[in-house]
N, C-alpha and C positions, 0 to 999 in steps of 0.2 A: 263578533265582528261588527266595524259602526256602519252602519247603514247610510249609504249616503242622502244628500237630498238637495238635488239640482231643480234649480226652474230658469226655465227659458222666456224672455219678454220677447213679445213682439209686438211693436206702435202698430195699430190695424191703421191702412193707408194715413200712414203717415202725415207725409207734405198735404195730404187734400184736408185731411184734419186741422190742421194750424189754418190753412186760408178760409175755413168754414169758420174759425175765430174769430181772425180780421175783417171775413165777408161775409157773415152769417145769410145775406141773400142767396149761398150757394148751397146752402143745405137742402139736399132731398135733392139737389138735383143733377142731372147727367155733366159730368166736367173734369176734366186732364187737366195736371199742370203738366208742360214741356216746352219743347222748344217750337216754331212758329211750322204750319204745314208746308210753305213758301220756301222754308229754308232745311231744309231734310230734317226738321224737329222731326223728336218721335217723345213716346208718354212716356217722361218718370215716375209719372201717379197716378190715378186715375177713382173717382169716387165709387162706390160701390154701386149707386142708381148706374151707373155708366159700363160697371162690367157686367151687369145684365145684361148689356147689350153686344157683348164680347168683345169687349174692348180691354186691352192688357198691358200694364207698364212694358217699356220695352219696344211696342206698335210704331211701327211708322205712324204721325201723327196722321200724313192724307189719307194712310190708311183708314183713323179710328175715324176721320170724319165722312169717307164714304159707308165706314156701318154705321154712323149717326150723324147725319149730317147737322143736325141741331145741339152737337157735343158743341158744351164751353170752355173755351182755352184761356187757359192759366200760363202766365209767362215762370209765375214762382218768385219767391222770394225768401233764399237762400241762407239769409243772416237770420230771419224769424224760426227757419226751421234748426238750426244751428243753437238759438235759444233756447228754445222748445227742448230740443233734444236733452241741452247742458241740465236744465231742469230737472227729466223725466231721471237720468242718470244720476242726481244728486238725491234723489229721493232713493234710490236702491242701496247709494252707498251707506244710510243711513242704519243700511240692514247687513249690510257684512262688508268688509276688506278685500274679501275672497270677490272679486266680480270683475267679471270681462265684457266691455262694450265690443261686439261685434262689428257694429256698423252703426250709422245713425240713429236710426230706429230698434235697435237690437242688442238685445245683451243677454246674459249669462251670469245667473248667481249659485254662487255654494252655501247652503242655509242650513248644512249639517249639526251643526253647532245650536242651533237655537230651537227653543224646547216644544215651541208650535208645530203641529205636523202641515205638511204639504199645501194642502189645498187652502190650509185658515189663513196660512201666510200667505197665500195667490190674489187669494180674494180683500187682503187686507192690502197688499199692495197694488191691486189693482184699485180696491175704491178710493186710495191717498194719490193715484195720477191723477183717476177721475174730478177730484174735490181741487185738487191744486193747481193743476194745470188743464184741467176739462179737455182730457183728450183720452179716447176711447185705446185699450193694447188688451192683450189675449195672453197669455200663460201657460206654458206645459209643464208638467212637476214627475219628476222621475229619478230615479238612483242613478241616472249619466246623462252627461251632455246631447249624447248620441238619439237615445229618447225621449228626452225633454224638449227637443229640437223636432224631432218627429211626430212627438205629441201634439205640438201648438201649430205645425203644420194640418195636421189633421183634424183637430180643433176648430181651424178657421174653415177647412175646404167644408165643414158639414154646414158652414151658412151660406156657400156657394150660393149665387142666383137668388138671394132673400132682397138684395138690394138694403142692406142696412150695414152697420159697423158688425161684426160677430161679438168683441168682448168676451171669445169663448176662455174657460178656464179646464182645463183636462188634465187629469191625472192618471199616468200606469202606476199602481203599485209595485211595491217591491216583491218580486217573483214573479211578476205579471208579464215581465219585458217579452219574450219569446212569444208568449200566446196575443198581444199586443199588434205585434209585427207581423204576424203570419197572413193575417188576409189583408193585409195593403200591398198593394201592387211593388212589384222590386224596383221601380224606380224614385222609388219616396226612399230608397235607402241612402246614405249618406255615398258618395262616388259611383252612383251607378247613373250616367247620362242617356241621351238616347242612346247612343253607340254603340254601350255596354249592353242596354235594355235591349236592345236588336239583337245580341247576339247573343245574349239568354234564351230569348223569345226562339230561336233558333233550336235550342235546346228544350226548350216545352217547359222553361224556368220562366214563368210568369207573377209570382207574387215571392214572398218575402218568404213564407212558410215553404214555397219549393225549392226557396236557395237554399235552405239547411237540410234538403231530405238530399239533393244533388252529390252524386259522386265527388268525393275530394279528388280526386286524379282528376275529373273531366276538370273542375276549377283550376286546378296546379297547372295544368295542358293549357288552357285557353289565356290566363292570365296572371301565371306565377305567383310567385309568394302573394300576390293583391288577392288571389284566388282564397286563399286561408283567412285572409280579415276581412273578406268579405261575407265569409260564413258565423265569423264571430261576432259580427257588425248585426246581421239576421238575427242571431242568438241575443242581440239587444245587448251584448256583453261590451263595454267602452269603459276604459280608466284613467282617461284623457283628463287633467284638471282644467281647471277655472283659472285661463292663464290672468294676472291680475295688470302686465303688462305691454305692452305692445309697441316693438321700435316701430316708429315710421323711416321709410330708409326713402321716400322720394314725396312730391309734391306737384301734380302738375296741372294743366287746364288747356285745353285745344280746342277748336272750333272748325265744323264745316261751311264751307259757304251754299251760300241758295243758289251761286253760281258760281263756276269757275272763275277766278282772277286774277290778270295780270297786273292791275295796278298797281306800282309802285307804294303808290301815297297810301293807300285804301288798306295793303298789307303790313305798312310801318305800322297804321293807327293801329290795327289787329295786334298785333306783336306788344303796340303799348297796353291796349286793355288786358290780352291773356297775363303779363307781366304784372301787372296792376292786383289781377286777380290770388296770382300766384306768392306776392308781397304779402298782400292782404289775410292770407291764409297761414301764412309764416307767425306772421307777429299774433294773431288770434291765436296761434298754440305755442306762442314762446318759443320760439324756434328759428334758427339760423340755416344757411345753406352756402355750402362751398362751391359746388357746381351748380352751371346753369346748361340748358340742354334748349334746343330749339328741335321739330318735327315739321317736314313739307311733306305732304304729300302732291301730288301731281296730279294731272286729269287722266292723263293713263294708271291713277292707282299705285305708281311706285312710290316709295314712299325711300326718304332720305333723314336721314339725322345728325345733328352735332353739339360737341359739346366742351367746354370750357371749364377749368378750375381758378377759382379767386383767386387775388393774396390775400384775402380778408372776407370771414362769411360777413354775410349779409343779411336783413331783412327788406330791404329798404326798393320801393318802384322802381327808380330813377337808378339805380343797378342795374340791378337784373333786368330793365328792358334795352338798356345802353352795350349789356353783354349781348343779348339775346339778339339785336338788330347789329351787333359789329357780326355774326354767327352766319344771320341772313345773307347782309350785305357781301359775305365772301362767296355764298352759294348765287347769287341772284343773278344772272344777265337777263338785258331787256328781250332776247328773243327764246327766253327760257319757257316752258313747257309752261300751259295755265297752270293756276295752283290751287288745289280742289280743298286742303286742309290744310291749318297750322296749328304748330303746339309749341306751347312754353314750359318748360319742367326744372326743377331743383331739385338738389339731390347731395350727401354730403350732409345730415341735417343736426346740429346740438343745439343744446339748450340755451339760449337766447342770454350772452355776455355782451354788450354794447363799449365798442372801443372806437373814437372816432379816427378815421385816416384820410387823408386825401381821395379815397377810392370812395369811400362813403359817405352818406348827406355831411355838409360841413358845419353845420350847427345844428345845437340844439334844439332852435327855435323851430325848425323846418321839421326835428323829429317830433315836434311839442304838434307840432300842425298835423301832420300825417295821425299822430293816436286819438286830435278831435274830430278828423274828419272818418277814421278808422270806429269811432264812437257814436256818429250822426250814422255812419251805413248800416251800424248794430240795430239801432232804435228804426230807423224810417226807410232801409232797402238801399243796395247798392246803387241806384240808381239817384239818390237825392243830392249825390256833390259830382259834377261834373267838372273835366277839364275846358279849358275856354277855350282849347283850338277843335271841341266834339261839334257838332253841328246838333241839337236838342232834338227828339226823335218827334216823329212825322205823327200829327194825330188824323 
């Protein structure tokens, strides 16, 4: 029988790795990129000097600056990371077909087929990101997804508190997976949240090795058929492949304010930038959208939605924000509730055929415009072409 041989990549903090490129002043030192503390930002990333000081992607940003008051904020810059990534991911396709980008930063190879074992292929693809794109990622190598995933977790948690990048590389061998698992705690397993981890905890099931010693009935009882793979999931046992592709069925971008707002004028501009964004995202993956979708939320927290079908998909701003603000305009009276949140979303999405109609930009010239200035955001940050009715941000 073939033995398989998955490795799991994972970009070590990522986004904070690409701006220690562009701003190599920030290396070594404590800094988040996210959103502003003023404005309910919280950390999408955060440098490793900075979770020394327990500070966590995810964090309310005001939060991470009352544990550090001398944290430095990162606004990000989206399209470099977007680069970076396209890179990081071209180098692995080099090594097999078989491979799943999970997320930005993250992906999934099947390297069964090629004659190197595990770990010589880890460390060789880990020194060709190093060399090529000088950004630091970690590696689990293991016969399933399931371990390889838990490997490179575990991997990184052992540089916990070192305040460096980890670059770790770890390997279960094959036969190993079981004995592996057993003394990590049951919540590193793959579907067990706190919730679940509570209500193990319950039961005197604290690590991975006492979910397999546990009565099948008590599992069966508590959590049905989930109860049975989750015992086989402990047992390290997974035959899950390396899906190689991935429909995306939606597309979207919202934004909270730093205060609730009723203005009119203040929530069109919103509605044009999220739209903006939402185009911008389309046409960078070849991609069209039938539906357009808008999201309010209110100051009491309810939250409202609606949504529209073309006659004609779309890529294009000047669309989808012309949809998206007729969507508004039907929900909005002036003595309507503040509005705490909005979202722009597409949905409906194929592969990017260009037909022009009266619904769509009407020349060519204006799409000719849109892919240099969609090319300037690539190189220099969404922020370098602005529209002329924006007012230029407050230094």
């Amino acid at each position: 029988m073939r033995v398989r041989k998955i490795l799991h990549l994972d970009l070590d903090a990522f986004f904070c790795a690409v701006e220690e490129l562009h701003h190599p002043e920030l290396r070594g030192k404590p800094f988040a990129v996210g959103g502003r503390a003023d404005s309910r930002g919280v950390v999408s990333s955060c440098s490793y000097p900075a979770r020394a000081f327990g500070i966590h992607s995810a964090m309310p940003m005001a939060r991470a600056l009352r544990i550090y008051p001398q944290l430095i904020v990162v606004s990000g810059n989206y399209s470099a990371y977007s680069e970076a990534s396209h890179q990081v991911m071209d180098i692995l396709r080099r090594y097999t077909a078989l491979f799943e980008q999970v997320s930005i930063d993250e992906a999934f190879m099947d390297l069964t087929d090629l004659p190197k074992d595990g770990r010589t292929l880890a460390e060789e693809i880990q020194a060709t990101i190093h060399r090529e794109c000088n950004l630091p990622c970690s590696l689990g190598v293991a016969t399933n997804k399931l371990v390889a995933k838990i490997a490179n977790d575990y991997g990184k948690s052992s540089h916990r508190g070192s305040g460096t990048y980890p670059n770790a590389i770890t390997v279960v061998p094959p036969g190993e997976e079981e004995t592996f698992l057993a003394k990590l705690p049951a919540q590193a397993l793959w579907g067990i949240g706190p919730k679940t981890g509570a209500r193990l905890a319950e039961f005197g099931i604290l690590t991975i090795g006492q979910l397999t010693q546990a009565p099948a009935g008590l599992l069966e009882r508590e959590f049905g058929k989930y109860g049975h793979e989750l015992v086989l999931h402990a047992r390290g046992i997974d035959d899950s492949p390396v899906i190689t592709e991935h429909d995306v069925k939606s597309i979207s971008q919202e934004t909270t304010f730093a205060r609730d707002l009723r203005d009119q004028k203040r929530l069109h501009n919103t509605l044009r930038e999220l739209s903006e964004q939402v185009a911008y995202r389309l046409r960078q993956d070849s991609l069209t959208a039938s539906t357009v979708k808008i999201k309010i939320r209110w100051s009491d927290f309810s939250t409202l939605t609606r949504q529209t079908t073309l006659s004609q998909p779309t890529d294009q701003d000047s669309v989808i924000y012309e949809t998206a603000l007729h969507l508004f305009d039907h929900l909005w009276l002036p003595e309507q509730k503040l509005v705490r949140l909005m979202g722009v979303g597409v949905s409906g999405l194929n592969e990017h055929i260009h037909q022009l109609s009266l619904w769509d930009t009407p020349t060519e010239k204006e799409r000719r415009l849109l892919d240099a200035v969609d090319d300037l955001r690539a190189r220099f940050g969404k922020k370098v072409v602005r529209r002329g009715l924006e007012k230029p941000p407050k230094k």
